[in-house]
N, C-alpha and C positions, 0 to 999 in steps of 0.2 A: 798240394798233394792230391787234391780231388781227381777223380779219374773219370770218365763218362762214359758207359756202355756204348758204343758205337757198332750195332750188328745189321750189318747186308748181306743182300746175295746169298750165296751159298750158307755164308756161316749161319745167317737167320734159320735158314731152315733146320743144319743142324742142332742148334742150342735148342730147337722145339723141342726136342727127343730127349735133351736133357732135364730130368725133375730137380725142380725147387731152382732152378736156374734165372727162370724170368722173374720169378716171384723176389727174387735175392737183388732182380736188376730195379724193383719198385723201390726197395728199400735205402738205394744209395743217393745220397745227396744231404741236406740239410732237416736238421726238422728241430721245434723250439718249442718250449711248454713253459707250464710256473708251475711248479711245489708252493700247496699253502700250508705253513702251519704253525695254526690259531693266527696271532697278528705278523708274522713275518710273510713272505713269498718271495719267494725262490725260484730266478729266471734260470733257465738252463737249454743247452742246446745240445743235439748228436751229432756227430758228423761222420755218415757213413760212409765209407769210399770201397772200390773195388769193378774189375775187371770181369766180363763172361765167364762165369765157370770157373773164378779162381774165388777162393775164400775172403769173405767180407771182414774187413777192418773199420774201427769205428775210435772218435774222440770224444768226451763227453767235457761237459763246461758248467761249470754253477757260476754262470757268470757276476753276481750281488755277492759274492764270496772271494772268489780269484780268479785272476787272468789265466792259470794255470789249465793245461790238461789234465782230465783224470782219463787212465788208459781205459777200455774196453778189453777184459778177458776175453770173451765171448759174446759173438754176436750172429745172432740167426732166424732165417721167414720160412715156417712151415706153412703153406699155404698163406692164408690171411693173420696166423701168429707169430707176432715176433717176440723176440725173447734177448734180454741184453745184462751181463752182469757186469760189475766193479768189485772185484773181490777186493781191491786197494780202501777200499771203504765200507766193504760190506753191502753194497747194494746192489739191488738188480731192479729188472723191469720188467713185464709182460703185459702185450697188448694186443689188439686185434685191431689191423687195419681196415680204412674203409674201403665200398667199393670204388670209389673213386680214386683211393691209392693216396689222396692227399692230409689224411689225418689218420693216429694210431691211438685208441682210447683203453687206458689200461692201468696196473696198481705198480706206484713205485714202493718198492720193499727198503729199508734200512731202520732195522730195527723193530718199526711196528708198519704198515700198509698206506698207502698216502695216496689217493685217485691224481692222475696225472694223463694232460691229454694232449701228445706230441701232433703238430701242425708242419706239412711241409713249408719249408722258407721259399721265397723267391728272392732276386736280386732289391726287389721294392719292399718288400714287407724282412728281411731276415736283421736280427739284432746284432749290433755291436759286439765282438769280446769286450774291446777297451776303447767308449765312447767317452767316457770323465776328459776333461779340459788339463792336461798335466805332462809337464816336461819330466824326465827320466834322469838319473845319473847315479854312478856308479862310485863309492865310497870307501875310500881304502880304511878300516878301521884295524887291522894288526896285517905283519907281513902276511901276503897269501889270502888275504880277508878280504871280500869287498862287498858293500850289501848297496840293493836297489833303494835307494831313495827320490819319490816321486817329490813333486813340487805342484802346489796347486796355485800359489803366486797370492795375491792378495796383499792387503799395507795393513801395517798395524804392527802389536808383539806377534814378535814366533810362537807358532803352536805346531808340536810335533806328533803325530798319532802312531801309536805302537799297538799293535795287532794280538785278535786272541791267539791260541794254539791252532797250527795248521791255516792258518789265514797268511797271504800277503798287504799289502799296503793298498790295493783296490779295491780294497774292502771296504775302505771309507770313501770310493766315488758315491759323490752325489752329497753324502756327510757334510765330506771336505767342502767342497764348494759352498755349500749354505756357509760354511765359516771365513768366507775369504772376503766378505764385506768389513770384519773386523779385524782379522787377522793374518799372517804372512803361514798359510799353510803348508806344512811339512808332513811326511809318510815315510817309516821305515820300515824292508820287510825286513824280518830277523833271519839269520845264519840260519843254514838250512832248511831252508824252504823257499817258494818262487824262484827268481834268479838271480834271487844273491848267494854266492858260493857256502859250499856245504864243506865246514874242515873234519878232519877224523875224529870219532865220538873218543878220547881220553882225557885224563884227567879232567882239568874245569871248563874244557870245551864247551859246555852249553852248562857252567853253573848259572843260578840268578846274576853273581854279582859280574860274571864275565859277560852276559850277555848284558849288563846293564852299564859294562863297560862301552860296550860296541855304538851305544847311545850318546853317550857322552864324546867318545870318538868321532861322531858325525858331528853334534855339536860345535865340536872345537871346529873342525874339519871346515863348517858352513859357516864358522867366525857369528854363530847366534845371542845371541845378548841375554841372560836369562830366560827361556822359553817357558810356556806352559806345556807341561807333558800330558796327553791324555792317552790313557791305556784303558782297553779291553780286555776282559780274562783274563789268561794266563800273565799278562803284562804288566797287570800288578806287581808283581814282583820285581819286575825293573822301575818302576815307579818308585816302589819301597827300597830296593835298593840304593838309588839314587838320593830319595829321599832322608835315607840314614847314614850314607855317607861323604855326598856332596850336596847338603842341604841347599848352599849360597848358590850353585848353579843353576840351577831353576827359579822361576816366578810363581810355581805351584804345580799340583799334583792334581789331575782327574782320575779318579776311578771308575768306568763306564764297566759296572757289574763285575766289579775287577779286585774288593775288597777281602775275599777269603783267606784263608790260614796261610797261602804261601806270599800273601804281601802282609798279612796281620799276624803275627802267631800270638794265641790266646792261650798261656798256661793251663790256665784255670778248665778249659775245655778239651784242651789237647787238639791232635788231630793225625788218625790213622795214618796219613799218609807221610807227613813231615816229621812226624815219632820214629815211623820206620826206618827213615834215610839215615834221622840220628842213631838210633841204633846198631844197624850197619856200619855206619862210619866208624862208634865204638868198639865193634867186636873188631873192625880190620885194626885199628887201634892196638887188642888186645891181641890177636896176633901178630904184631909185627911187634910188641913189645919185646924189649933184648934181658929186664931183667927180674927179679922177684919184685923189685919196690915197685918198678913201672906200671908190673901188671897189676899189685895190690891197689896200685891207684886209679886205677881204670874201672878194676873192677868194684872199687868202693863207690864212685862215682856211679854207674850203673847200676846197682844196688841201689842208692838212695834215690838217684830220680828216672833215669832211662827207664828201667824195667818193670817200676810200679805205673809208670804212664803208661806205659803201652798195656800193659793188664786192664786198664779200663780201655785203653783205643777198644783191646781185644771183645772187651764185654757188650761196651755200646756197638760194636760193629755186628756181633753176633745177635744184640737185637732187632737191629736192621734186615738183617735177613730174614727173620722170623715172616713166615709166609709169604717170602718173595716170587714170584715162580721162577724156574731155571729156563734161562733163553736159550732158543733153538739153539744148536751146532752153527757153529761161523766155517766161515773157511781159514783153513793156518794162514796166519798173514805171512805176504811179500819180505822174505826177509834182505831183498836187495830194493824194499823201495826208500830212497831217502829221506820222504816226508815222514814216512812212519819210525825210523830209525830215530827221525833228528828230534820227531816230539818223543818219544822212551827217553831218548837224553834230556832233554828241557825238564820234563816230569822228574828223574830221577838227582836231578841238579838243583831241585827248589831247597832254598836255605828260613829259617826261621826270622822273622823282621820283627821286632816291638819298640822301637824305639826312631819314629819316622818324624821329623825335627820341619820340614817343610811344607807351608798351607797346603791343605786337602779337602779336595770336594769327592765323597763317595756318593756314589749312583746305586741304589742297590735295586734290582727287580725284588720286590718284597711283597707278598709273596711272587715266585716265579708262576709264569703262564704253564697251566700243565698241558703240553701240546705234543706231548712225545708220544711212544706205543702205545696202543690201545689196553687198558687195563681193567677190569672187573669192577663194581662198585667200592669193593672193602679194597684192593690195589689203587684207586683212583683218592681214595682217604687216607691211608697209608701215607703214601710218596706225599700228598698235600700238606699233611699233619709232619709228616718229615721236613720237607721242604720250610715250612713257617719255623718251624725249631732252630735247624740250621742256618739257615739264612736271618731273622731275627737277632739271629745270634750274635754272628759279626759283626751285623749293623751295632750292635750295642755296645760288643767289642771298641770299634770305633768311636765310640761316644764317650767310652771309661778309660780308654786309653789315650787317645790323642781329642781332648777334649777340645780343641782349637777345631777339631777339624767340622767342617759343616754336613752331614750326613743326607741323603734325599732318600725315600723312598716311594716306589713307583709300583701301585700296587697291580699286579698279574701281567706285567710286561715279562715282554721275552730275555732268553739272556742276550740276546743282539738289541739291547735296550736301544741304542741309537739308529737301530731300523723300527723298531715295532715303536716306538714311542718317539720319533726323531722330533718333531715342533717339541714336543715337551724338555727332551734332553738338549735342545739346542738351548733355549730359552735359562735353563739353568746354568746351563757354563758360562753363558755369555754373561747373565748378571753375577755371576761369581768371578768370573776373570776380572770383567770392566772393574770387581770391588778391588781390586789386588792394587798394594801400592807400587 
């Protein structure tokens, strides 16, 4: 879709007279940087296309994340500044080009400010979208379903990787491969998102236990012999689902920073977000009751446990707040973009787990690396002392609940625990796999 300014003759002369035109024509082609932050780094590239005097279009790539596009709202060179946002994500750029025209040195914004220093690509020096070593195919798991399942090939047991939220299955190139000396590596991206098919957000469309159905569908699908499952974030939860329902079909459970309330739920601690769904569920419950006895019993139920949970969600959340600052104004999100839609449904879909019956190795970043927005000294103690409490927390969870399970903790790695800490997290699975009978 690249386009190349091609201006002679007459036209050259005109396009002179046109402002901010040639300066528009430096800016199209390729150009490639890294995001650092604290131990991760984050390749990305732009890709600017467009014709003389017609308005510039651009692609944006985090490539260590997904093969995916992320669109360019806007994109534009005033003079020597250019300026580029992702409303889909919240992020923008602004930079000043050199005079050379071959480097843009400037601050990527999402969320807090990040120095980033875009470099023109050539056909010699320009990076891979999808360099990883891995065959593709496509997985029918319900009619109308079919999710991209990559293959990193290797001998050994199956191991299959399920992705955080908003992540595809290329997220573990480079992972994956380190694991293919022991193992037959497997990658699935989940239902809506990358390109595996996006069904319409109703009913249990995107609950835990249906997307940890979708898992098990491939399983059978690739005829796998009890795999070890290793999940990411959000992925937890198909882990846990998995692991409470169809314990015998797996070899074991990894949790790579993946152990929180919507794969652990801890009574005793509750949690804001998984109280509220139940909640919800309750009152629709309670309205759609047809009779006195129904609803008396709904709402006796709620009474004694729903509604006093959530008064303390309520409490401890409002301490939280307590001198938070309020983040800039966003832009209203894309409400026809599908990744954003399909994570509201995943999120709104997590179900309660306590009762996970099959071995488990949890990974916890403990404490996590603080490498997000830039915060004040008392903001930078806060979130710290927050982050040890919470996280702490489930790690211990895990220890008084499923006391089988072997717990690790990695202190100030990121939550991309198997990028920022990869020799160490490798190191771990494999001696805990190889223990498995």
């Amino acid at each position: 879709m690249k386009q190349t300014a091609r201006m002679v003759g007459l036209w050259f002369s005109i396009l002179l007279l046109i402002p901010g035109v040639l300066g528009a024509q430096e800016l199209v082609g390729d150009w490639q940087g890294t995001l650092v932050f604290g131990k991760v780094q984050l390749r990305v590239i732009l890709k600017v296309s467009g014709n003389a005097g017609k308005k510039l279009t651009a692609e944006f790539y985090s490539i260590d994340q997904t093969t995916d596009p992320i669109p360019v709202d806007s994109i534009a060179q005033e003079g020597k500044i250019v300026k580029f946002a992702l409303p889909v994500i919240n992020g923008s750029f602004a930079g000043t080009m050199s005079a050379d025209t071959n480097t843009i040195e400037g601050t990527w914004t999402q969320g807090g400010p990040t120095p980033l220093k875009l470099e023109r690509a050539s056909k010699g020096t320009a990076w891979a979208i999808d360099p990883s070593k891995h065959t593709v195919q496509f997985v029918t798991v319900e009619p109308g379903v079919k999710l991209e399942v990559l293959d990193w090939g290797g001998a050994g047991r199956p191991m299959v990787l399920l992705t955080g939220l908003g992540n595809n299955a290329h997220v573990f190139d480079g992972f994956a491969e380190k694991l293919t000396s022991r193992y037959h590596v497997y990658g699935i991206t989940r239902r809506g998102f990358g390109v595996s098919d996006t069904p319409p957000v109703s009913g249990d469309a995107y609950s835990a236990d249906r997307l940890a159905d979708d898992v098990v569908a491939v399983i059978d699908k690739l005829k796998l012999e009890k795999p070890v499952l290793v999940g990411h974030s959000i992925a937890g939860e198909e882990l846990s689902s998995i692991g409470t329902r169809f314990p015998t079909r797996v070899a074991g459970l990894v949790y790579l920073d993946a152990g929180y309330p919507y794969a652990l739920y801890d009574a005793t601690r509750g949690d804001f977000g998984l109280d509220g769904i139940t909640l919800r569920k309750k009152m629709a419950e309670l309205s759609d009751a047809q009779s006195p006895t129904a609803m008396r019993a709904v709402i006796a139920e709620m009474l004694k446990t729903d509604l006093p949970q959530y008064e303390k969600d309520l409490v401890a959340r409002e301490k939280e707040l307590e001198g938070m600052p309020d983040a800039p104004n966003q832009p209203a999100p894309d409400k026809k973009d599908r990744h954003r839609i399909s994570a509201e449904a995943v999120i709104a879909g997590e179900q309660k787990y306590t009762d996970i019956k099959s071995p488990v190795l949890a990974i916890f970043a403990d404490p996590h690396e603080m490498s997000g927005p830039p915060l004040d000294e008392k903001q930078k103690a806060a979130a710290a002392a927050h982050d040890a409490v919470f996280t702490e927390g489930q790690a211990k969870a895990w220890e008084r609940m499923v006391p089988s399970a072997k717990v690790i903790r990695i202190p100030n790695a990121n939550h991309y625990v198997f990028k920022s800490n990869e020799a160490e997290v490798l190191k771990d699975v494999e001696e805990w796999v190889d223990a498995l009978k």
